[in-house]
TORZALUM-583328 format. One record per atom (N, C-alpha, C): residue number from 1; atom name; z, x, y. Coordinates in pm, whole numbers, padded with zeros to 5 digits, m for minus. Each point is the difference from the previous one (the first is absolute). Layout:
<NUM 'CA' <Z X Y>>
...
This chain:
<1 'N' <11384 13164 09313>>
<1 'CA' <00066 m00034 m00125>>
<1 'C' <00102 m00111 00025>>
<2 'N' <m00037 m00101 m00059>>
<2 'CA' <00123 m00177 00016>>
<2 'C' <00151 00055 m00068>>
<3 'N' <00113 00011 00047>>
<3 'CA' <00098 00073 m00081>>
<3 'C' <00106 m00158 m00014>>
<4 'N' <m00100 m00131 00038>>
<4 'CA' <00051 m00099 m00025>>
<4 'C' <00003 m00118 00033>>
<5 'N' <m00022 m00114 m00037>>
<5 'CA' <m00037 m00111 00046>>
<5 'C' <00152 m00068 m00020>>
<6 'N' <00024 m00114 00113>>
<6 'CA' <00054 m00105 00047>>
<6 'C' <m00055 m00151 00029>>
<7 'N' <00059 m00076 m00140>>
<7 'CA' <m00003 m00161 00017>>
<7 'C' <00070 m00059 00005>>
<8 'N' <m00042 m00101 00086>>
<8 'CA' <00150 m00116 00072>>
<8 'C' <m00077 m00108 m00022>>
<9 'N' <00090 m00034 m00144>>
<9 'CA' <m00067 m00165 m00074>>
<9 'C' <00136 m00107 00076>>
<10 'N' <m00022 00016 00111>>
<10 'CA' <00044 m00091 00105>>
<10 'C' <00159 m00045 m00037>>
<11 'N' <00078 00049 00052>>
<11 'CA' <00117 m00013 m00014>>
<11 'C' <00072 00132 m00071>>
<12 'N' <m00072 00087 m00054>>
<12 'CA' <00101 00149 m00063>>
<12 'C' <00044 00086 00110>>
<13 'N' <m00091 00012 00115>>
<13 'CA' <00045 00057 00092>>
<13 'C' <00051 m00097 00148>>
<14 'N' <m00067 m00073 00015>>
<14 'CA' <00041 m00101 00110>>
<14 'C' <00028 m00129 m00070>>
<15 'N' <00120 m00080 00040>>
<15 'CA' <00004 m00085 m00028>>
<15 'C' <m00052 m00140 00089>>
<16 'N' <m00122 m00052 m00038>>
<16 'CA' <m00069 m00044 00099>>
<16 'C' <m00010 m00207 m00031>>
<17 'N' <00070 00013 m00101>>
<17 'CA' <m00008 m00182 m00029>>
<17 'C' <00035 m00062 00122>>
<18 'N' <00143 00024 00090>>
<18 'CA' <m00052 m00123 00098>>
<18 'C' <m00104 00027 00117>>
<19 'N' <m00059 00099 00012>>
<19 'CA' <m00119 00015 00071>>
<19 'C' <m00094 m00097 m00070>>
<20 'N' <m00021 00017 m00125>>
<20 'CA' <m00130 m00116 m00055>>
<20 'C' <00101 m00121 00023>>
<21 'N' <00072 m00065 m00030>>
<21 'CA' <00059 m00113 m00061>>
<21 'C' <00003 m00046 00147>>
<22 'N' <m00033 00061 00153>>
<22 'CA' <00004 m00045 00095>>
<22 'C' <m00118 m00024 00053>>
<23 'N' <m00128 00068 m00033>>
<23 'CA' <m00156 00001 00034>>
<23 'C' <m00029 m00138 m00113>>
<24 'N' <00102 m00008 m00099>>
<24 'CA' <m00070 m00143 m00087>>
<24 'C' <00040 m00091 00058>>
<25 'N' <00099 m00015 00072>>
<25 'CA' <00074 m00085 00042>>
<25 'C' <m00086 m00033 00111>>
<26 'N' <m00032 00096 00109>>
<26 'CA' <m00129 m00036 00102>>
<26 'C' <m00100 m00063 m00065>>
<27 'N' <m00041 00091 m00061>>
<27 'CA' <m00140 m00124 m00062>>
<27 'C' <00030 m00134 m00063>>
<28 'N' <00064 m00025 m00108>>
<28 'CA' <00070 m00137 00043>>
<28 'C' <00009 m00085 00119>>
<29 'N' <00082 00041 00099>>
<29 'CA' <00002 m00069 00133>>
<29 'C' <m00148 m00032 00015>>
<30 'N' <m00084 00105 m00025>>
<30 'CA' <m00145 m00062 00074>>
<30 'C' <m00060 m00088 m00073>>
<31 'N' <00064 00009 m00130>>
<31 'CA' <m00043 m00128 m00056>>
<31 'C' <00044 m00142 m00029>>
<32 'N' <00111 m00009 00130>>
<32 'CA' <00079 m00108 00031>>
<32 'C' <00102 m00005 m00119>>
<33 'N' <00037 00092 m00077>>
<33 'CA' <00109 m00008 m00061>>
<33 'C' <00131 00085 00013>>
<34 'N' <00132 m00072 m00013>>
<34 'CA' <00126 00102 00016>>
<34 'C' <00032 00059 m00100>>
<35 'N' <00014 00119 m00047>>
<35 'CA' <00044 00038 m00092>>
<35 'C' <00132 00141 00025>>
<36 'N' <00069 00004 m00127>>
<36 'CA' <00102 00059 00039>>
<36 'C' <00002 00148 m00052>>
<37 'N' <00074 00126 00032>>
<37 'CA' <m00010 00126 m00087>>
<37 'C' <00041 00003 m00148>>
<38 'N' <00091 m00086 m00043>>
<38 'CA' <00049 m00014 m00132>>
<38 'C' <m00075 m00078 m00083>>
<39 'N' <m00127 m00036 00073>>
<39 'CA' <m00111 m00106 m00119>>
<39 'C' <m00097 00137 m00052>>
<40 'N' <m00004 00101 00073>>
<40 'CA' <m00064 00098 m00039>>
<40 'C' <00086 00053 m00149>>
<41 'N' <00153 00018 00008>>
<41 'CA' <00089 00139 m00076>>
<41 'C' <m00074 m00066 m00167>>
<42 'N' <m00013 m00111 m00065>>
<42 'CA' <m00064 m00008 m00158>>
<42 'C' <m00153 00071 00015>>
<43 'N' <m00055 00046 00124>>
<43 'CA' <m00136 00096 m00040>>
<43 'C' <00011 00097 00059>>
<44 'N' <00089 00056 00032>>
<44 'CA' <00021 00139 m00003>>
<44 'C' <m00064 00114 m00104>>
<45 'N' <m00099 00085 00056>>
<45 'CA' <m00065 00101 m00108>>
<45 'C' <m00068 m00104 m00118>>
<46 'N' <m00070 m00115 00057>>
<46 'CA' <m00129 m00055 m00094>>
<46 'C' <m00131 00024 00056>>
<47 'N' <00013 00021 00081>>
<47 'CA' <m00130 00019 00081>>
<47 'C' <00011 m00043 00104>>
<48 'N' <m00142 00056 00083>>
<48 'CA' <00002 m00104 00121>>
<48 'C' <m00024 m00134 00000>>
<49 'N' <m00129 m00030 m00117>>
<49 'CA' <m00011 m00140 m00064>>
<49 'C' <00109 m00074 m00022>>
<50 'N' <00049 00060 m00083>>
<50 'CA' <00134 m00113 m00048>>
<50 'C' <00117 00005 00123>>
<51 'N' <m00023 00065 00062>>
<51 'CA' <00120 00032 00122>>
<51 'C' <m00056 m00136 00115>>
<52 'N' <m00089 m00028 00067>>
<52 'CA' <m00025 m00072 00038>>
<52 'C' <m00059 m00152 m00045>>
<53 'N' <m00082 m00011 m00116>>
<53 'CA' <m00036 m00072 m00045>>
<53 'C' <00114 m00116 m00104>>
<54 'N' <00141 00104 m00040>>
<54 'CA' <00099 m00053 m00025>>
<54 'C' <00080 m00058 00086>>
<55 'N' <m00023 00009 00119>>
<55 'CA' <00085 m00076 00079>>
<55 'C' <m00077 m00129 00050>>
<56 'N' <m00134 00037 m00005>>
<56 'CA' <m00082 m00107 00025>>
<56 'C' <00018 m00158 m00056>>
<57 'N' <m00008 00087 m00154>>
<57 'CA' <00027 m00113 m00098>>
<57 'C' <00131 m00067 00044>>
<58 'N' <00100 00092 m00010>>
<58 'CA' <00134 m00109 00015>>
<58 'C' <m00036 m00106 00152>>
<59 'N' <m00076 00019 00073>>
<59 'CA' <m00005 m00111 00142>>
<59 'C' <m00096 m00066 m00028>>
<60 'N' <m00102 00057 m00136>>
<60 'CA' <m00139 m00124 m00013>>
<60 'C' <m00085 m00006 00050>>
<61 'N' <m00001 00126 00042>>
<61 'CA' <m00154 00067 00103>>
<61 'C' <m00071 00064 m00061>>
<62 'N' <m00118 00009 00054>>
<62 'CA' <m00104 00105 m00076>>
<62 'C' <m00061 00120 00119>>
<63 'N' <00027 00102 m00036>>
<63 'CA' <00021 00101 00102>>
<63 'C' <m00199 00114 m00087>>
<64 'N' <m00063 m00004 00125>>
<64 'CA' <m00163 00057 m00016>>
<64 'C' <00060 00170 00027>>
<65 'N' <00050 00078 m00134>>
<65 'CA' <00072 00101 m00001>>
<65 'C' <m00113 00080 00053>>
<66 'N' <m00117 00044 m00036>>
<66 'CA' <m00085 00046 00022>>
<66 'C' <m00036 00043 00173>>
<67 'N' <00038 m00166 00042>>
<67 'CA' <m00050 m00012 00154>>
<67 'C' <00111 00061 00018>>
């Protein structure tokens, strides 16, 4: 008998933004670009799309989200 389920819509229980905002920041680097943790804070909780793909835009890159 389930007497209860537990979800962690990423951040209610751990607060985990600069863990991502630092793995974006790696991938960046590999894509020969610098980017900083505070280009992330305007997509905070849009997605992962808009979380990376918004920072993209501001440097004028086009990032193969998929890949």
């Amino acid at each position: 008998m389930i007497k209860g389920v537990l979800f962690d819509m990423d951040g209610v229980l751990v607060d985990s933004e600069r863990f991502i905002a630092r793995a974006a920041i790696m991938m960046f680097e590999e894509l020969g670009v610098q980017v900083k943790p505070e280009d992330f804070h305007p997509f905070v909780g849009t997605g992962e799309n808009r979380y990376l793909g918004g920072v993209a835009e501001k440097y004028g890159i086009t990032v193969d989200l998929p890949k």
